[in-house]
Phi, psi and omega in degrees: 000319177278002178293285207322307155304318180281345173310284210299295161343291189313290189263013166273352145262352157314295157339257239255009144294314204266340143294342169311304191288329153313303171110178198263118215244155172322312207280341190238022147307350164284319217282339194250036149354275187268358165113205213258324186319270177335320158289319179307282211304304169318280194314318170288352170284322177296339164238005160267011192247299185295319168310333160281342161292275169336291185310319180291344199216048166262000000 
């Protein structure tokens, strides 16, 4: 169960790496509010967390 949750972490901060890296788009114009700082930090929490999940409980 928890593989799975570090899965899924992973790629939903992959996903909001890859809007980043896109820009801000009609449909993802609210995400980018507050500048850029904040998806980086969601994102890098969000895939050091599933990785640390995943790596424990492989």
């Amino acid at each position: 169960m928890k593989k799975t949750i570090g899965v899924f972490l992973i790629l939903i901060g992959s996903c909001l790496a890859f809007i980043m890296k896109v820009g801000p788009a009609k449909e993802t114009a609210w995400m980018f509010i507050y500048g850029i700082w904040p998806l980086i930090l969601i994102a890098g929490i969000l895939l050091i967390t599933g990785l640390v999940l995943y790596n424990r409980n492989r």
